[in-house]
Residue, then its C-alpha position, 0 to 999 in steps of 0.5 A: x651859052x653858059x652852063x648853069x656848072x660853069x657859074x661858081x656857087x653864088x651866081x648859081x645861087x641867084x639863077x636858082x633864086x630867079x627860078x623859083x620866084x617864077x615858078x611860085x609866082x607864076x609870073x613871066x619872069x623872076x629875078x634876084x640881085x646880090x648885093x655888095x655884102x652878098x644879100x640876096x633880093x628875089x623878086x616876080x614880075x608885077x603887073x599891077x594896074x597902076x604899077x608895071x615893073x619887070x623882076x629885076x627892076x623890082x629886084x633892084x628896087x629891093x636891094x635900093x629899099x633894103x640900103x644896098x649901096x652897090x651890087x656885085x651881080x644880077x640873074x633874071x629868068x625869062x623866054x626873052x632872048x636878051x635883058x631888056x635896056x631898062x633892066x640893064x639900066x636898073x642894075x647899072x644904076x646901083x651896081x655900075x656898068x661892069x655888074x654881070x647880068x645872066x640869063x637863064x631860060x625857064x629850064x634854069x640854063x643861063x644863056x647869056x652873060x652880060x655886063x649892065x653897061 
């Protein structure tokens, strides 16, 4: 486990951004990304009938719709124990397979850390 202390300030930013679009939304999962410039894109869980995307896919289909070229990290927030392999895709595609994924709980602790390759 990684303590929310042992981030430097701009992963701690994007574990705190994941938090609270959850926590407003009211959604099993928030998410955010920064990308090359140090952007940051906050999305929730969507659900719609039609359209199903976890808050990262989303994140990252918002940094994509903003013109991010890259991204240097991702943060989701969930009760899962490990991002999924279509969201570590999702980040791989825009920011390669060495962009870092956390994984925080709902408290905001990040549990794991790992790389989207």
């Amino acid at each position: 486990m990684t303590q929310s202390t042992d981030l430097d300030a701009e992963d701690r930013k994007i574990v705190t951004l994941a938090r609270s679009a959850r926590a407003r939304n009211g959604v099993p999962e928030g998410a955010a990304v920064r990308d090359e410039t140090g952007r940051t894109y906050v999305a929730g869980t969507v659900a719609l009938e039609s359209l199903k995307l976890s808050a990262l896919q989303t994140a990252v289909a918002m940094a994509v719709a903003s013109g991010a070229a890259s991204l240097e990290a991702a943060a989701v927030v969930s009760a899962a124990e490990t991002p999924s392999g279509d969201d570590r895709a999702a980040v791989r595609d825009l920011g390669g397979p060495d962009t870092p994924v956390l994984l925080a709980g709902p408290d905001g602790v990040v549990r794991l850390r790992v790389t989207a390759g």
